[in-house]
N, CA, C and O of each residue as an XYZ file, in Angstrom:
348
protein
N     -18.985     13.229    -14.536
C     -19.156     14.041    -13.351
C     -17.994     13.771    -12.410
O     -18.041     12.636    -11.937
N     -16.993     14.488    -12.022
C     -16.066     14.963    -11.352
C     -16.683     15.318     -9.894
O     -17.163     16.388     -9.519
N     -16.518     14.025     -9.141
C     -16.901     13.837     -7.665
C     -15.582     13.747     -6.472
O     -14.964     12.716     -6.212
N     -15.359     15.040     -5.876
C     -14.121     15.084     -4.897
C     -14.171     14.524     -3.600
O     -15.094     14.992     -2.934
N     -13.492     13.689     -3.031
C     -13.601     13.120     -2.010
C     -13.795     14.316     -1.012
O     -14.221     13.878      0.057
N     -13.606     15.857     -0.997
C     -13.642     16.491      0.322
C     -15.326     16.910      0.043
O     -15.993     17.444      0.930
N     -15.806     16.629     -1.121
C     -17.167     17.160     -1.413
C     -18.430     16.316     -0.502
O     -19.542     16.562     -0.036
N     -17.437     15.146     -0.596
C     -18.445     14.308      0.314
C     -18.156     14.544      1.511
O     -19.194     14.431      2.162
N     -17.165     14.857      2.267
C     -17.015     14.670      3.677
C     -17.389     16.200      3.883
O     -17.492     16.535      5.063
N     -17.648     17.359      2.755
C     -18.132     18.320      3.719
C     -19.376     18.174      4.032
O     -19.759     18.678      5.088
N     -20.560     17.257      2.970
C     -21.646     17.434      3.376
C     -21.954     16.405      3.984
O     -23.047     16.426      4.549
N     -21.197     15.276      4.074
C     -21.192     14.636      5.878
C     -21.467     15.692      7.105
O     -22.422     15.686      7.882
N     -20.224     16.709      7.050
C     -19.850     17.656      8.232
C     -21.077     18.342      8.417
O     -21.553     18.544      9.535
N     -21.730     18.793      7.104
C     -22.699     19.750      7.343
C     -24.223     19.116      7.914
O     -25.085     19.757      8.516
N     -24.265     17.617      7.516
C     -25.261     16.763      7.732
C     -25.235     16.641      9.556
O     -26.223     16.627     10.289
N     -24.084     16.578      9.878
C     -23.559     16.267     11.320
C     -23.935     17.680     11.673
O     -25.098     17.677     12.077
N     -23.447     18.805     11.679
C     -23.736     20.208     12.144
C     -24.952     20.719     11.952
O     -24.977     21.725     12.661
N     -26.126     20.594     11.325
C     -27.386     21.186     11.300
C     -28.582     19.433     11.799
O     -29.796     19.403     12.004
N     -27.800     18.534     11.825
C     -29.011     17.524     12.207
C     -30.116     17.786     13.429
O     -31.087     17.068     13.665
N     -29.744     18.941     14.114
C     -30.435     19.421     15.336
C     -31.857     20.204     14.635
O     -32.791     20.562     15.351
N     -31.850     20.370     13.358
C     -32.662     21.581     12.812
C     -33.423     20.439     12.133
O     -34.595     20.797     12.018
N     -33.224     19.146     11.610
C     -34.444     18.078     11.434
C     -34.009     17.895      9.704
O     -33.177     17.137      9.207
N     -34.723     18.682      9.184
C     -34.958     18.644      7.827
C     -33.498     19.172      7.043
O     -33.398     18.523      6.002
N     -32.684     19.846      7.153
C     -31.528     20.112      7.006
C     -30.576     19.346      7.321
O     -29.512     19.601      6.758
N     -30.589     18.391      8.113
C     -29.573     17.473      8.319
C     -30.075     15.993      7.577
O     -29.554     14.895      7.772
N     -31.094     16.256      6.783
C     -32.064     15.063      6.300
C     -31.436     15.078      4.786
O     -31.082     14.183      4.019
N     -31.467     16.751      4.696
C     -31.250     17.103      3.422
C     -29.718     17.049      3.125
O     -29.474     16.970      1.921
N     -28.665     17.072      3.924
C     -27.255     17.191      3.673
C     -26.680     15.842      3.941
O     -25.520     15.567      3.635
N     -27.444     15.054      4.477
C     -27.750     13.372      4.725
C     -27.703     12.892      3.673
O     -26.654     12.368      3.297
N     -29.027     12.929      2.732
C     -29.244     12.475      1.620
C     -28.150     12.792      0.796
O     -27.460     11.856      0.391
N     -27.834     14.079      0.438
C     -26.257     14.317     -0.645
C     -25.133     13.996     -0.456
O     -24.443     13.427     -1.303
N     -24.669     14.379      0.956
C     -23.532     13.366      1.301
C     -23.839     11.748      0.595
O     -23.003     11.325     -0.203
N     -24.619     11.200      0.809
C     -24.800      9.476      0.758
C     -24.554      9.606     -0.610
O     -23.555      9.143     -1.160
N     -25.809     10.482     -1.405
C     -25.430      9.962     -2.676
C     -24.209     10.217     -3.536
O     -23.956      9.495     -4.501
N     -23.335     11.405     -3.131
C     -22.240     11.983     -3.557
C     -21.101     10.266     -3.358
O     -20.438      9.734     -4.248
N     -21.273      9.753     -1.717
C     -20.011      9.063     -1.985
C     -20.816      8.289     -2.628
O     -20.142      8.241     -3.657
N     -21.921      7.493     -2.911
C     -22.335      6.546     -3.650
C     -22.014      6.437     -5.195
O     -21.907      5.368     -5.796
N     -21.882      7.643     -5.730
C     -21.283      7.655     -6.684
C     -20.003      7.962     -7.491
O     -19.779      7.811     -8.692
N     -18.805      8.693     -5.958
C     -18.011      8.584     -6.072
C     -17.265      6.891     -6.009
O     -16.206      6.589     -6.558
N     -17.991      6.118     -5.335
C     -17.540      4.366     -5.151
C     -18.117      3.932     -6.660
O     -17.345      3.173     -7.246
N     -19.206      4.239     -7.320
C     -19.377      3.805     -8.455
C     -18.318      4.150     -9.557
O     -17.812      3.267    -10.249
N     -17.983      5.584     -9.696
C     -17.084      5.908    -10.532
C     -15.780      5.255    -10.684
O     -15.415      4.680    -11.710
N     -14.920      5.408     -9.321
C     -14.024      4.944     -9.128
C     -13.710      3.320     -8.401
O     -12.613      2.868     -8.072
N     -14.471      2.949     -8.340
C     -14.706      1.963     -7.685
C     -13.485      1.341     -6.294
O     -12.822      0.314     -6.150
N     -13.647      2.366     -5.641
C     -12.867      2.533     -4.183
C     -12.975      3.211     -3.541
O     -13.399      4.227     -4.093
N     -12.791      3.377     -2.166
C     -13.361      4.297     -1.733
C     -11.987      4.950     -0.618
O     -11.114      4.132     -0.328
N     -11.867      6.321     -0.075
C     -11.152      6.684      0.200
C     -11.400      7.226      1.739
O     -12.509      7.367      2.254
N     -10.112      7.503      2.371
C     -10.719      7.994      4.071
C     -11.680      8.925      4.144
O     -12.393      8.982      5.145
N     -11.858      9.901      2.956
C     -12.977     11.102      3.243
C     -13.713     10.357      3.035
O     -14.318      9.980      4.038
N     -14.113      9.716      1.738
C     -15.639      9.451      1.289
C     -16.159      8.755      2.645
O     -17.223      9.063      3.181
N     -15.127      7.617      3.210
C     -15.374      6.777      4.501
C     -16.313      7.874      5.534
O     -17.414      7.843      6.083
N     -15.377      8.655      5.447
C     -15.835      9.549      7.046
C     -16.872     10.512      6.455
O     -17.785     10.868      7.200
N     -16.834     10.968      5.209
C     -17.936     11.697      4.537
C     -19.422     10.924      4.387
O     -20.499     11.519      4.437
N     -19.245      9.341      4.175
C     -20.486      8.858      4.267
C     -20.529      8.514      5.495
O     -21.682      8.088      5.571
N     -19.960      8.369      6.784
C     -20.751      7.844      7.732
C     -21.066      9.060      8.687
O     -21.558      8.895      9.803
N     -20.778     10.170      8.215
C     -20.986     11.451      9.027
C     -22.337     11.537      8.528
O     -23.368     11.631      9.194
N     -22.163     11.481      6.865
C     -23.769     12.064      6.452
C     -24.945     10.682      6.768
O     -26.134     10.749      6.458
N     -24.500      9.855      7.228
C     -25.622      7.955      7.796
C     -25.992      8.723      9.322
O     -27.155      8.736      9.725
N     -25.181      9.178      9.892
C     -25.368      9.616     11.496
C     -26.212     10.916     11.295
O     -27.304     10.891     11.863
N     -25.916     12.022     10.607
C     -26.480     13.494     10.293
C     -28.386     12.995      9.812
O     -29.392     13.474     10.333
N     -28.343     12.023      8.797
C     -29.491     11.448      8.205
C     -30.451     10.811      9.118
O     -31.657     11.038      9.023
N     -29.882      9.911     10.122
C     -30.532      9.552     10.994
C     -31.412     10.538     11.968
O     -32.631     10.694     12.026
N     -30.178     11.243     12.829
C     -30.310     12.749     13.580
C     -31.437     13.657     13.022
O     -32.441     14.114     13.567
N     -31.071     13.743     12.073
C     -32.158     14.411     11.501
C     -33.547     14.296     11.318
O     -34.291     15.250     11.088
N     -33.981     12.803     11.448
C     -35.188     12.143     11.322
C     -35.561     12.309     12.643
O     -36.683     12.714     12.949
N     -34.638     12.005     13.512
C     -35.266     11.928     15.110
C     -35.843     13.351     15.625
O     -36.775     13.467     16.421
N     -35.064     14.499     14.980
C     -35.539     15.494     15.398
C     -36.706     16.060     14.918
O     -37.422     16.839     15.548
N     -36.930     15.560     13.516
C     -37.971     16.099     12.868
C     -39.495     15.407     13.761
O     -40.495     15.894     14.288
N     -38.951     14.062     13.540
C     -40.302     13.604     14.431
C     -40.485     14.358     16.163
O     -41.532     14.509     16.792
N     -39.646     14.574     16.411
C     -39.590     15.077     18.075
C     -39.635     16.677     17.626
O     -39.884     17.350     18.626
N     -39.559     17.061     17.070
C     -40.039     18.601     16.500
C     -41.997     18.364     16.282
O     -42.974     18.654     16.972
N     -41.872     17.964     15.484
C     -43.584     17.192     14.948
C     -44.379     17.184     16.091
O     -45.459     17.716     16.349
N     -43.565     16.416     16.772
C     -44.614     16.243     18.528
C     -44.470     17.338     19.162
O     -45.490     17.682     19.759
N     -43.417     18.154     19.282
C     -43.724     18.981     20.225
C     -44.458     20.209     19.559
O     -45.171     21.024     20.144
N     -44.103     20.173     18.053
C     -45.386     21.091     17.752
C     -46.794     20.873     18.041
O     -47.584     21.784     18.289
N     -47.171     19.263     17.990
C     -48.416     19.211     18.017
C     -48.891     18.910     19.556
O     -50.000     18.404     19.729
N     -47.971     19.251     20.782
C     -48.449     19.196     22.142
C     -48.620     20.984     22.250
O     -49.397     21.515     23.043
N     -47.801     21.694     21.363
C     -48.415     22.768     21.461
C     -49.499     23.654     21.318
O     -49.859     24.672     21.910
N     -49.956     22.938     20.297
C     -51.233     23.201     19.404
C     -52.018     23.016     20.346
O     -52.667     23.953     20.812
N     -52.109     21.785     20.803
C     -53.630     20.926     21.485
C     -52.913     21.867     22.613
O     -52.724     22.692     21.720
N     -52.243     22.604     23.960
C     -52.329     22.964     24.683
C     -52.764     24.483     24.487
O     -53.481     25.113     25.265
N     -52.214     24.946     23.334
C     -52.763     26.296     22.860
C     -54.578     26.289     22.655
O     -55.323     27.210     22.989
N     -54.898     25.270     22.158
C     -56.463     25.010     22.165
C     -56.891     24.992     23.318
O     -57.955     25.577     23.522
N     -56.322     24.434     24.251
C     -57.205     23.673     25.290
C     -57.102     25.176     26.641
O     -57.465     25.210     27.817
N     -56.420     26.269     25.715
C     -56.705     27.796     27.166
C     -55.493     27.164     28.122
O     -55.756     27.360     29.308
N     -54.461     26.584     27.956
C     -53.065     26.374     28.470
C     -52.432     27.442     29.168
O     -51.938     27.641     30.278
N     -52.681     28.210     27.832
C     -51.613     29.775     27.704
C     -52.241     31.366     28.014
O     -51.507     32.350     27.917
């Protein structure tokens, strides 16, 4: 398997650019990581993209978790205020 160092740093970029949307930056998180993870296995070195490709997609992965949970809650303050004749 033929793993390109810009393959990882785009889905760093993309992990970084949708982490606001939760689950999409969770999801381009996860591939970035494993892309350079196995570009460092293959080759066993690692290069300025994979560098900036995995720590874009560690920050995007994170981001992404925070929003999902803070998405989660504010769905579920909506709910219980939609119940409770709020609206």
């Amino acid at each position: 398997m033929d793993i390109k160092p810009s393959n990882v740093l785009t889905f760093g970029i993309l992990a970084v650019a949708f982490c606001g949307m939760g689950i999409l930056g969770i999801i381009f998180g996860a591939i970035g990581k494993n892309k350079a993870r196995a570009y460092v296995d293959a080759y066993g070195q690692t290069t300025g993209q994979v560098k900036a490709g995995s720590i874009m997609s560690k920050i995007g992965f994170i981001i992404g978790i925070i929003m999902t949970v803070i998405w989660a809650i504010y769905i579920v303050i909506f709910a219980v205020a939609a119940a409770n004749g709020a609206f």
